[in-house]
C-alpha positions in Angstrom: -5.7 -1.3 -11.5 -4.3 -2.8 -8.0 -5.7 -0.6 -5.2 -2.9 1.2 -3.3 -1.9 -0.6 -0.1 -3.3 1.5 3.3 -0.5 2.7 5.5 -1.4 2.6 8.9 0.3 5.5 11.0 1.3 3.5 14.4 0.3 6.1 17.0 2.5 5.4 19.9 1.6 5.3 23.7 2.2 8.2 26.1 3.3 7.0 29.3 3.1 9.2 32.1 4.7 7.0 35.1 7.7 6.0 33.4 8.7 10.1 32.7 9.2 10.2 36.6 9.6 6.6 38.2 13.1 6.1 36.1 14.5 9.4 36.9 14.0 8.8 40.5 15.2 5.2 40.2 18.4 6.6 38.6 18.6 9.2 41.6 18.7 6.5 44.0 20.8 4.3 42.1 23.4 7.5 41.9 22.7 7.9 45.8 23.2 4.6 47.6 26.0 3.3 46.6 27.9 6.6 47.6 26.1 6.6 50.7 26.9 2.9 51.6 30.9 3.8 50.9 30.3 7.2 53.3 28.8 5.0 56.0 31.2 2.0 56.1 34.1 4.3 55.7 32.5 6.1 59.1 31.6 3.3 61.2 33.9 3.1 63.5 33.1 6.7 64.6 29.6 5.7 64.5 30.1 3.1 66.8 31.8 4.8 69.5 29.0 7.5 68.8 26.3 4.4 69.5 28.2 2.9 72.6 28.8 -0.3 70.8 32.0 -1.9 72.0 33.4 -5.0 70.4 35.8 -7.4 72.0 36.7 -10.4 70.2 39.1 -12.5 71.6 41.1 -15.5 69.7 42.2 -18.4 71.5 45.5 -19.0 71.4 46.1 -22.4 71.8 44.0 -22.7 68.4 47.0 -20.3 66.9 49.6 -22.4 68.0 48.2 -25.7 65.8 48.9 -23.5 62.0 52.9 -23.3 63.4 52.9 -27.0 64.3 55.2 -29.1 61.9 53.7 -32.8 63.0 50.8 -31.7 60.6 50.2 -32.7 57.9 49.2 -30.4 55.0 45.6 -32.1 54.8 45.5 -31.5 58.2 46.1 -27.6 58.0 43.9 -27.4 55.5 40.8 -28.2 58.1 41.9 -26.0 60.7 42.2 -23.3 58.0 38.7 -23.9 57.3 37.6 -24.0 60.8 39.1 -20.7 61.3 37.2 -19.2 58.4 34.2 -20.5 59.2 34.5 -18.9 62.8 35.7 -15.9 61.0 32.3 -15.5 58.5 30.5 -16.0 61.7 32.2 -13.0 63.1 31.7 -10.9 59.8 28.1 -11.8 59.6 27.4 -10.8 63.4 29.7 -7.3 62.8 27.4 -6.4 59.8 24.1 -7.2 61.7 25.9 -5.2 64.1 26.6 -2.0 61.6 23.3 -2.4 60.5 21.4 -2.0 64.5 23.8 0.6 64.9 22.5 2.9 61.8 18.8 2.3 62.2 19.3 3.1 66.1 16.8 0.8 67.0 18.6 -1.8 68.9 17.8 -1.6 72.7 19.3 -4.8 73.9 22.8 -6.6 72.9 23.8 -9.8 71.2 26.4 -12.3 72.0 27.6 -15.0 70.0 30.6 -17.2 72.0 32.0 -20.3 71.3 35.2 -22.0 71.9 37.7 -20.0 69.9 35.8 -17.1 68.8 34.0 -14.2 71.8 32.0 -11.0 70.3 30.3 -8.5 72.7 27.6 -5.9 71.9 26.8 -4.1 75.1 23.2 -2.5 75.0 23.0 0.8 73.3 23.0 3.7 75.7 21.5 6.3 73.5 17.5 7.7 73.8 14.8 6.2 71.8 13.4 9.5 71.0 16.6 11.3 69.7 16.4 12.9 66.5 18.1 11.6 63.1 18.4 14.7 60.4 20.0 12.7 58.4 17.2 9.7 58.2 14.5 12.2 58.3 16.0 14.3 55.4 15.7 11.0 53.2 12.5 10.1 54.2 11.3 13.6 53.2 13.2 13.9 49.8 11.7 10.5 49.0 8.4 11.4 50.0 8.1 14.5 48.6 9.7 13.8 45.3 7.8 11.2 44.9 4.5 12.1 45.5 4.8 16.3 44.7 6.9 15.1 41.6 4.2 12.1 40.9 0.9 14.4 41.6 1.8 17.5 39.5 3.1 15.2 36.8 0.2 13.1 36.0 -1.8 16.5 36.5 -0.2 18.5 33.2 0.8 14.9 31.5 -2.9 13.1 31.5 -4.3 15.5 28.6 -1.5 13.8 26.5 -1.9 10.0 27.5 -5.8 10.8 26.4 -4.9 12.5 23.6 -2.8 9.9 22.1 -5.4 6.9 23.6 -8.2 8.6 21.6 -6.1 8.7 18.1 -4.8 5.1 18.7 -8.5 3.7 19.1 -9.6 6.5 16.0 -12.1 8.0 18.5 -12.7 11.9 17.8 -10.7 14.1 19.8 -11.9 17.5 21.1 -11.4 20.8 20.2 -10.1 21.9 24.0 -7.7 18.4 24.1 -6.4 19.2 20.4 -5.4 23.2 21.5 -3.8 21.8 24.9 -1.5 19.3 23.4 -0.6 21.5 20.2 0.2 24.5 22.7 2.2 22.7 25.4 3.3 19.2 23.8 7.0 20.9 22.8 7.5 22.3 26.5 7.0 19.0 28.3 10.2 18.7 28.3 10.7 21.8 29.9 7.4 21.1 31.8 8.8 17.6 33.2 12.4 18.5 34.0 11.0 22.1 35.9 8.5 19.8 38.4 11.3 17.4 39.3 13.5 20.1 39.8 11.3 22.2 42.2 10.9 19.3 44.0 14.6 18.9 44.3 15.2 22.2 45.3 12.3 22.0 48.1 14.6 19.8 49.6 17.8 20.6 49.2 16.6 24.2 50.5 15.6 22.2 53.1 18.7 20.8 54.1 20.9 23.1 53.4 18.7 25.1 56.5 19.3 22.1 58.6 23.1 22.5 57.9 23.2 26.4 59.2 21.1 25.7 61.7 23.4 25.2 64.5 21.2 22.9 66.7 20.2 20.5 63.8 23.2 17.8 64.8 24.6 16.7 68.1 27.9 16.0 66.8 30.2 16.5 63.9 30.5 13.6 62.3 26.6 13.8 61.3 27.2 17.2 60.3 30.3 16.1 58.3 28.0 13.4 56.5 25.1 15.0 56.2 27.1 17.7 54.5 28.9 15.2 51.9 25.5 13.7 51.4 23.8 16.9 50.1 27.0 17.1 47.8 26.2 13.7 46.2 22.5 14.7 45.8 23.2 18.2 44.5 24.9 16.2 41.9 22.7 13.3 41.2 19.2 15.4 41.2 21.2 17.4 38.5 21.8 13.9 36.4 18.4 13.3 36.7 16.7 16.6 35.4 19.1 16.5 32.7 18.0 12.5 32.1 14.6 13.4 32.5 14.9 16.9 29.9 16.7 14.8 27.2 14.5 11.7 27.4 11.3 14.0 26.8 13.1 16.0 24.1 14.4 13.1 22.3 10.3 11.3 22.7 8.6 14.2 21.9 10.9 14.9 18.8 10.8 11.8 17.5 7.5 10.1 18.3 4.8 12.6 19.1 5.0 15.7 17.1 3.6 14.3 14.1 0.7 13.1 15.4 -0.2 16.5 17.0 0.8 19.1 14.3 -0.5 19.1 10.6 1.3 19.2 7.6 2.2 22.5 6.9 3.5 22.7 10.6 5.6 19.7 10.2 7.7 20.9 7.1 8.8 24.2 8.8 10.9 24.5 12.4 7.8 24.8 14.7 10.3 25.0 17.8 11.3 28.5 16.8 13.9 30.0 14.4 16.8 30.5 16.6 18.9 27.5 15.3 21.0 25.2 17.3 24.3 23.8 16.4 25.2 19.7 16.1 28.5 20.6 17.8 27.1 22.5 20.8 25.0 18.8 21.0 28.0 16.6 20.5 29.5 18.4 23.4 26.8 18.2 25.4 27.0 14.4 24.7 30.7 14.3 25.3 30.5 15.8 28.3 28.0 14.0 30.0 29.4 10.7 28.7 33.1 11.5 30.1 32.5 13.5 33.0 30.0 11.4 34.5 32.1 8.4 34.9 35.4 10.4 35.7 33.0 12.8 38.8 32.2 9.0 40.2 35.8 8.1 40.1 37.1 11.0 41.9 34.4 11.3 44.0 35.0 8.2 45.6 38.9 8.3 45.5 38.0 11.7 47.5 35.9 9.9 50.0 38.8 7.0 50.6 40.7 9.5 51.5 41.7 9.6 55.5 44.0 12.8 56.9 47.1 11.0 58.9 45.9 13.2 61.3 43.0 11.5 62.6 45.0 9.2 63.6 46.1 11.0 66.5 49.6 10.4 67.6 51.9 8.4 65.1 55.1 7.5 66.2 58.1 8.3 63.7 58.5 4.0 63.1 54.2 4.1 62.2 55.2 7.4 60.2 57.8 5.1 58.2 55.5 2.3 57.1 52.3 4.3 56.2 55.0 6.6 53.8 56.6 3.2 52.8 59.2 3.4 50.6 59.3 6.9 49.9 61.3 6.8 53.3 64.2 5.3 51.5 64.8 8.6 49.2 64.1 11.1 52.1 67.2 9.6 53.6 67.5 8.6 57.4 67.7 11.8 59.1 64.2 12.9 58.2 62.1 14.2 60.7 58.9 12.4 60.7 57.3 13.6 64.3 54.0 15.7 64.1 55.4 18.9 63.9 57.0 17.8 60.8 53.9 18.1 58.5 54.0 14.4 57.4 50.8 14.4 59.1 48.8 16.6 56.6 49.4 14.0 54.1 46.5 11.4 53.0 46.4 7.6 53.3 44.4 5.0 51.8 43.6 2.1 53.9 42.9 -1.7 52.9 39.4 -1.2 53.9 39.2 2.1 52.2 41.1 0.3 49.4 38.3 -2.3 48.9 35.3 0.3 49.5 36.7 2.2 47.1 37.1 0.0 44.5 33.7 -1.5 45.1 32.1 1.9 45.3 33.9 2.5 41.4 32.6 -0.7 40.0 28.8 0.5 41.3 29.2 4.1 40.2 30.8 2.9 36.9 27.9 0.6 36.5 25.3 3.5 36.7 27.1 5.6 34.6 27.0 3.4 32.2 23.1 2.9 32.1 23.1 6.5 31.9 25.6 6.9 28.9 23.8 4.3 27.2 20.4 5.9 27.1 22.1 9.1 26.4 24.1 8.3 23.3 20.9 6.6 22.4 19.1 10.1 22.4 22.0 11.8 20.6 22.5 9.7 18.1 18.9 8.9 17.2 18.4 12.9 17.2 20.8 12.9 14.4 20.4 9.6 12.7 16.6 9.5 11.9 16.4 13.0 10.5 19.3 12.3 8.3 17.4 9.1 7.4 14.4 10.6 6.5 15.8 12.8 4.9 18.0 11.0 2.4 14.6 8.4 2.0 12.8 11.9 1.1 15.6 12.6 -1.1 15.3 9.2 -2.7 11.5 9.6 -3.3 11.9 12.9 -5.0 14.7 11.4 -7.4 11.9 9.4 -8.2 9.2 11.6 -9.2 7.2 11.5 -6.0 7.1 15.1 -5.4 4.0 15.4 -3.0 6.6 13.7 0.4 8.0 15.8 2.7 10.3 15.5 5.3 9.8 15.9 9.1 11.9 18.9 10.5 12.8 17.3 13.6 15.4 19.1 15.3 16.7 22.9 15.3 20.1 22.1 14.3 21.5 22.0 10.7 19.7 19.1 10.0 16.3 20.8 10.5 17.6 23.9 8.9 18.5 21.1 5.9 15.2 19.4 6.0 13.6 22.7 6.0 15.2 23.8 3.1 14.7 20.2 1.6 10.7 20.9 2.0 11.0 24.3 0.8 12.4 23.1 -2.3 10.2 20.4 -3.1 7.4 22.7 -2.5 8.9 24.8 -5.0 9.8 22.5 -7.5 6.1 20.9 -6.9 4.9 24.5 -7.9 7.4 24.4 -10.8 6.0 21.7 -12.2 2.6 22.0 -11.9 2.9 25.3 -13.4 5.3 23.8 -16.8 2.2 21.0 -16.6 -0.5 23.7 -17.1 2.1 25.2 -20.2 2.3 22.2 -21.4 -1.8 21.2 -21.3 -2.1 24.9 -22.8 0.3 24.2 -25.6 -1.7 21.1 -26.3 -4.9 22.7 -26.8 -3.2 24.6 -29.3 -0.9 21.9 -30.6 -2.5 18.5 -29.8 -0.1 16.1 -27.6 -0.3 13.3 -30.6 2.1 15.5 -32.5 4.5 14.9 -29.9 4.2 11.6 -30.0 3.5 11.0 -33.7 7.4 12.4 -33.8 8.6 10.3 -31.2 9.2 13.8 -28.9 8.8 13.8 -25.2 8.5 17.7 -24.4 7.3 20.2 -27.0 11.0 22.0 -26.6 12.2 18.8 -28.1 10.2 19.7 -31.4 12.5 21.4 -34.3 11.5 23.0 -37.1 11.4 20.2 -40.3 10.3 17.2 -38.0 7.8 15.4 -39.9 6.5 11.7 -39.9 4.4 10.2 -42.6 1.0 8.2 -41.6 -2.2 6.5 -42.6 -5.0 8.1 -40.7 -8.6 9.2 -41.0 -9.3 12.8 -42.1 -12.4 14.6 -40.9 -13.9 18.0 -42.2 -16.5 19.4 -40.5 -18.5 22.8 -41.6 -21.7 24.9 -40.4 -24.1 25.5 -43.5 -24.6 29.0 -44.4 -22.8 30.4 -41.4 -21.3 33.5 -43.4 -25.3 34.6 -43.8 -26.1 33.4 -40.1 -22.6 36.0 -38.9 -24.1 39.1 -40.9 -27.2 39.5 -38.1 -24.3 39.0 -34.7 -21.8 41.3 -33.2 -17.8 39.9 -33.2 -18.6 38.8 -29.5 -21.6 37.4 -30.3 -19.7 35.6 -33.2 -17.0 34.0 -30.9 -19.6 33.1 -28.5 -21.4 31.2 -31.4 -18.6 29.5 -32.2 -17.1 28.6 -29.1 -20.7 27.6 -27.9 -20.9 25.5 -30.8 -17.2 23.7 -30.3 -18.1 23.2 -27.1 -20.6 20.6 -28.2 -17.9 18.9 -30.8 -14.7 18.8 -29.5 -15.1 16.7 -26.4 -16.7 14.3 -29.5 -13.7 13.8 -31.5 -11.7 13.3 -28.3 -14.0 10.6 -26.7 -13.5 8.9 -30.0 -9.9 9.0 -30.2 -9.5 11.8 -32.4 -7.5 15.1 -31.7 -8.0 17.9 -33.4 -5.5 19.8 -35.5 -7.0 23.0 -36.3 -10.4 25.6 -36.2 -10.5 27.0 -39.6 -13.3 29.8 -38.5 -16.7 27.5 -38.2 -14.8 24.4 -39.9 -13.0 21.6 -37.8 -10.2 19.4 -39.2 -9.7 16.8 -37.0 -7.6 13.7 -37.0 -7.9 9.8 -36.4 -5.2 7.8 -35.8 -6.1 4.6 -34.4 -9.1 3.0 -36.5 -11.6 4.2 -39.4 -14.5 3.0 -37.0 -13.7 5.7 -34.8 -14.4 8.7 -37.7 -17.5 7.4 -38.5 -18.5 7.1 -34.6 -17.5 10.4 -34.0 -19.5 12.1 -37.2 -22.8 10.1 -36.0 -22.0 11.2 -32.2 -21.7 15.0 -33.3 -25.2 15.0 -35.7 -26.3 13.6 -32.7 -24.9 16.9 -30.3 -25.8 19.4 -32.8 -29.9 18.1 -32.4 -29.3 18.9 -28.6 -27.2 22.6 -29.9 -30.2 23.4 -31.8 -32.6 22.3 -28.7 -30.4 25.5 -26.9 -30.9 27.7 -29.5 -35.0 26.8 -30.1 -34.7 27.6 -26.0 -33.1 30.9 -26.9 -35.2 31.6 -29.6 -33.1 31.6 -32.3 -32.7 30.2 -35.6 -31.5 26.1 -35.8 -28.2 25.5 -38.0 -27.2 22.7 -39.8 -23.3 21.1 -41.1 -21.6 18.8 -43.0 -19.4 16.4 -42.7 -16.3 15.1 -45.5 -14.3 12.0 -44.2 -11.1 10.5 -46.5 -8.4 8.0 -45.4 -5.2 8.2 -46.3 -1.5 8.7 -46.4 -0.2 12.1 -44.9 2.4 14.0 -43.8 2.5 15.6 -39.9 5.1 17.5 -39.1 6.2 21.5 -38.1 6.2 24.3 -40.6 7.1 27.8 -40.0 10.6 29.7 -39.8 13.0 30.0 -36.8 10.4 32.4 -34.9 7.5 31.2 -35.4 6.4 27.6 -36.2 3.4 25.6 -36.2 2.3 21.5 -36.5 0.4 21.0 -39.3 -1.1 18.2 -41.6 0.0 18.1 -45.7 -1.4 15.9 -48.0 -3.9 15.1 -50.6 -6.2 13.3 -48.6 -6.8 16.4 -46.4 -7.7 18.6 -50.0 -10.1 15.5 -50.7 -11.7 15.6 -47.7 -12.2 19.5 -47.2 -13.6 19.0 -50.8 -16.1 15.8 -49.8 -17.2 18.0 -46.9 -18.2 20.7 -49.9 -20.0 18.1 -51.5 -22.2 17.4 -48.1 -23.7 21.1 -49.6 -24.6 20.4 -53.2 -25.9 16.9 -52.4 -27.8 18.2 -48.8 -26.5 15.2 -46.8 -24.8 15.3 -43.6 -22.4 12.7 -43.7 -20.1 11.9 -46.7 -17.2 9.4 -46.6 -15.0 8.2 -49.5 -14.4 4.7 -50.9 -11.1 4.5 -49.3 -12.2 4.5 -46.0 -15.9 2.0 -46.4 -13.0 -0.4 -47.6 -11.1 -0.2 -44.4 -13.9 -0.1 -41.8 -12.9 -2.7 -39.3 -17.2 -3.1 -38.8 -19.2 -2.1 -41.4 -22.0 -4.1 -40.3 -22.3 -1.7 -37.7 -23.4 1.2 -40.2 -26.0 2.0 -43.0 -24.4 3.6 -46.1 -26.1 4.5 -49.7 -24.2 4.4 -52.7 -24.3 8.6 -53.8 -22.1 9.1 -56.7 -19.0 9.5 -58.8 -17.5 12.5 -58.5 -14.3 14.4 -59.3 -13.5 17.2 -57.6 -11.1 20.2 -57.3 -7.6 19.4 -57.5 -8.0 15.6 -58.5 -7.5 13.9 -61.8 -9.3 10.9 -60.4 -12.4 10.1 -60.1 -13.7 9.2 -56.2 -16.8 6.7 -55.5 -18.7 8.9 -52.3 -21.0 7.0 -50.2 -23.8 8.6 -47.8 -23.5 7.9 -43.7 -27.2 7.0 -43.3 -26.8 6.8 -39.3 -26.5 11.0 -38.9 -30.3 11.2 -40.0 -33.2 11.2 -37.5 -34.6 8.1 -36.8 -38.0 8.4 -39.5 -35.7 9.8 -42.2 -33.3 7.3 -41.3 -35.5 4.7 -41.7 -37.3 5.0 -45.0 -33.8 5.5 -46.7 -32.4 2.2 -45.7 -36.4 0.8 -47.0 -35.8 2.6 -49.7 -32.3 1.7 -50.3 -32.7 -1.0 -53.1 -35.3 1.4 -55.4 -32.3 4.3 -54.8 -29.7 2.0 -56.0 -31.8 1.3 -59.5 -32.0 5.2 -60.1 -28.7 5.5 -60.3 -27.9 2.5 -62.2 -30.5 4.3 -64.5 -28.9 7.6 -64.0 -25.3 6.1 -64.9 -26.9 4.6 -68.3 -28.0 7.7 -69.1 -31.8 6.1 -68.7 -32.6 9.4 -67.4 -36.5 9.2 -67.9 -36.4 6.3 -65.9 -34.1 7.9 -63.1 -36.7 10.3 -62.9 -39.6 7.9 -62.4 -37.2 5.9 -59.7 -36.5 8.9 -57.7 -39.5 10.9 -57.7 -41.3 7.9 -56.6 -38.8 8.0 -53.5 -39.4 11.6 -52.8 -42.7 10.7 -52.7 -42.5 7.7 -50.0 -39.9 10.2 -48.7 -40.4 13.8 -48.7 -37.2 14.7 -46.7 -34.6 12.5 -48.9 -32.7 15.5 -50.5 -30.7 13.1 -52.1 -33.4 11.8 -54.1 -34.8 15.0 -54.7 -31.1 16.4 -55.8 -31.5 13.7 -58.6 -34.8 14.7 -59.8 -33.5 18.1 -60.3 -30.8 17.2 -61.9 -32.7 14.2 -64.5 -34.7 17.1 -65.7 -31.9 19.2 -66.3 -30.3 16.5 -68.5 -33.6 15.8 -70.6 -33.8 19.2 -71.2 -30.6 20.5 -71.7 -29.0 17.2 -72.5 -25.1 16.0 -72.0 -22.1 16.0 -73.8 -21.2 13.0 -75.8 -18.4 11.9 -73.9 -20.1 11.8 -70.7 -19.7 8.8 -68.5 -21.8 9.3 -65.5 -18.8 11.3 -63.6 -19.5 14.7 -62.2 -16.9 17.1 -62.2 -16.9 19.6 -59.4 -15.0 22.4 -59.9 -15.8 24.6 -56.9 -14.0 24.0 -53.6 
């Protein structure tokens, strides 16, 4: 038989600096790309704030030479590129520029002049040692998610990571580590999500004091960013405990709970009974997937946004081109002064324009990293347990009852796999229960009747099935056991008997027999499959009654002794009986003849007898010693039936001398059949007297002296009739 093949459960990693180093990441990512758009789109008020002052002045004579129709087009061309090139040295100086300006650290001022391009930077006038709340508010929310978040993680988190190294190298884990990761493995992501978002709200508490403090900023634009800055990190420390909730719910879900909880606790919801709904998670998804992308859009539209009132004073003509054509429906005679209201309105520079548009791409671009590990989660949380599932279902279709299902989730699909697990253990106990029926009915009606009639299930069986069949027929019997029942109680009867079975019945089945009925001390049993195996199983059982009688010499009670009849022939099996009541059962004339050899066992004191019929069809006769023992016609046969003696049964001594004296037996009853009587005699007393224990041999003496004296009839030709059963 091919061994099974080992299936090796992968035990997967636990990582503990991935569960907090992406959710920051994503933070930041969230973060600095809004605060990039909120710092160029305020840089010109941060540059007045700094003292910076550019003046850049164009030469122009260098003008003049694009209007000049002598050129030629190659010609304008170069002086186009010239005038880039002076123009990306102009943008690179402004950005080092923007950048000195935010890190207020620039104490002294650059100049870069050339022929057609001058820029300017006058030395910054503000103190070295003014205070930033808006650079020291990042530096402490990085530092202290970071390393609060980072310390306190690792701290509830390790126990895991060693938990899950120790199974993955199949090292023993302890008592203590097995309780902590079976008690708190389903609230990491509670656990996780909770230390992220204290440290967020450390913070933000933090600077939302620095906000009502009234001394905090020394101006209003600082106050006006730092504000809008809390407002984006309200929003993205939200996106991140929610990343970082989800992403531990989805790995714990999927990955780790079967490798912490047994069986038992695997089939059931172990994450309480209050079930969830698919929708409620399909919103969820929905929502974070639309809303995320559509809150970046608007939030930078919002922050692109400039009132026409910090312009200051627009003339009416300014007033006309910022509306733009919407001037040509509100007619001429419109009022467009600032008293008209025109200047509450909105407008949305180039610059803004392009920041705006950059700042959507970047947002977009997170989002979308987000989504994507999101929908990930949502649909995996679905998918896989719906996978399993149906594979469970597939197993069970075919007959592999003892899988189960892993309830995954608290939705409908763990309530589904739950009930999927509940009813394969049911229909396991189902079966094994119509199993044990069915090995009961078979000790009382052997399983080869079911498949002698070509049935599957004993409910298949009606009443008149019947098969015929050549088998081997075997009668078994305990000598004088109506005498031996007088002196016991009816327990003590059964337990005689059963005792006694006890010894036999695994016999017959070792040697391919089954048998078909008890018949009080008598067995009738059955063999099918060769001839050999009857005559195996009546040596085996002489054999187990020598150890029986061992028990009872033990006990101190009396030995017993039986007999064996064994015929082969053609029979009938089939079911008997009436609509209530029916029973398998054997009918044929070989059973009567060998019930009646198995009587004969009695008058000729010989364990094992066998008919003709079946020494003929002995597959190995070799194998045994038989002795010729008479011709005899019993009750309920016309014919005559040559019986032959199973030498094998006796103990070894007795066994012995009979097959020595074999050849001096065989004479007797040539003798004996020629009605030489007087010689018979002389042949077998001379045996009984190398052989005291042959009763064959002394059966014969008896029964030579009763023909000399009584004598026989004149047609008599060597039969003997047997008319008792």
């Amino acid at each position: 038989m091919a061994k099974k093949p080992i299936i090796r459960v992968r035990i997967p990693k636990y990582r503990i600096g991935r569960i907090f180093l992406f959710p920051v990441l994503l933070y930041f990512m969230l973060v600095f790309p809004v605060l990039a758009f909120m710092i160029l789109k305020s840089f010109p008020e941060l540059k007045d704030k700094s003292g910076y002052k550019a003046v850049i002045s164009i030469d122009s004579t260098r003008l003049k030479t694009f209007s000049d129709s002598t050129k030629t087009p190659i010609d304008h061309f170069k002086d186009g590129l010239d005038a880039g090139k002076k123009f990306a040295d102009i943008q690179r100086d402004s950005i080092k520029a923007i950048a000195d300006s935010l890190t207020n650290i620039i104490e002294s001022a650059e100049a870069d002049t050339t022929n057609d391009v001058n820029i300017t930077f006058p030395v910054n006038s503000s103190k070295k040692g003014d205070s930033n709340a808006f650079s020291d508010s990042i530096t402490a929310l990085f530092r202290f998610v970071i390393i609060f978040s980072t310390i306190l993680g690792f701290a509830v988190n390790i126990p895991f990571k060693r938990y899950f190294r120790r199974k993955r190298l199949g090292k023993t884990v302890s008592p203590r580590l097995y309780r902590y990761c079976r008690k708190f493995l389903l609230f990491t992501p509670l656990i996780n999500s909770g230390i992220v978002l204290l440290a967020f709200t450390v913070v933000h508490g933090i600077m939302i004091y620095q906000i009502r403090t009234p001394d905090a900023f020394t101006d209003e634009i600082s106050r006006r960013m730092f504000s809008n800055y809390l407002f984006i990190s309200l929003v993205a420390s939200l996106l991140t405990v929610l990343f970082i909730y989800f992403w531990q719910k989805h790995r714990v879900h999927i990955r780790y709970i079967e490798h912490v909880y047994t069986r038992d606790e695997l089939q059931k919801r172990i994450f309480g009974k209050n079930t969830g709904k698919i929708r409620n998670r399909l919103y969820i998804a929905s929502a974070m997937t639309t809303l995320l992308p559509l809150t970046i859009v608007l939030l930078y539209l919002i922050l692109s946004l400039t009132p026409i009132s910090d312009m200051g004073d627009v003339s009416p003509e300014g007033m006309r081109i910022m509306l733009g054509r919407l001037t040509d429906v509100l007619g001429p005679g419109v009022d467009f002064t600032k008293e008209s209201g025109f200047s509450n309105l909105y407008y949305i520079s180039a610059f803004d324009n392009t920041l705006m548009f950059g700042g959507i791409f970047s947002g977009i671009l997170v989002s979308f990293i987000y989504i994507l590990f999101f929908v990930n989660w949502s649909t995996a949380d679905i998918v896989r347990p719906v996978n399993e599932l149906v594979e469970s279902m597939r197993k069970t279709g075919e007959g592999m009852l003892d899988n189960f299902t892993i309830v995954r989730t608290n939705d409908e699909i763990g309530v589904m796999s739950e009930g999927y697990n509940m009813m394969t253990s049911r229909l396991r106990e189902y079966i094994f229960r119509i199993s044990q029926m069915n090995e009961a009915y078979s000790r009382f009606v052997p399983n080869q009747f079911l498949e002698f009639l070509g049935k599957e299930d004993f409910v298949d069986i009606q009443l008149g099935d019947q098969v015929q069949k050549e088998m081997t027929v075997m009668f078994s019997d305990i000598r004088g056991f109506t005498e031996l029942s007088e002196d016991m109680t009816p327990k003590e009867n059964f337990d005689f008997i059963n005792h006694y079975l006890g010894y036999m019945e695994p016999v017959i089945r070792k040697n391919n027999g089954f048998i078909d009925k008890f018949i009080g001390d008598s067995i009738m049993a059955l063999f099918h499959e060769k001839v050999d195996d009857a005559i195996d199983a009546a040596i085996e059982m002489r054999y187990k009654l020598n150890q029986f009688n061992l028990d009872r010499i033990d006990q101190g009670k009396p030995t017993i002794d039986s007999g064996i009849g064994i015929h082969t022939g053609n029979l009938m099996l089939g079911v008997v009986g009436g609509e209530g009541r029916m029973d398998g059962t054997v009918i044929s004339d070989a059973v009567n003849l060998a019930s009646r050899l198995e009587g004969l066992s009695k008058i000729y004191r010989t364990p094992i007898i066998i008919s003709e019929d079946t020494l003929i069809k002995l597959e190995n006769p070799a194998r045994y010693n038989f002795r010729f023992l008479d011709i005899a016609r019993v009750k309920g046969k016309k014919e005559a039936v040559y019986v032959f003696e199973v030498l094998d049964g006796e103990p070894e001594e007795i066994k012995m001398l009979k097959i020595e004296t074999k050849p001096l037996f065989g004479n007797g009853i040539d003798h004996y059949k020629n009605k030489r009587f007087e010689e018979a005699l002389k042949v077998f007393s001379e045996i009984v007297r190398i052989n005291q224990l042959d009763s064959v041999a002394a059966f014969y003496v008896n029964r030579c002296k009763n023909n000399i004296q009584k004598g026989i009839p004149d047609d008599w030709n060597g039969i003997e009739v047997f008319d008792a059963k």
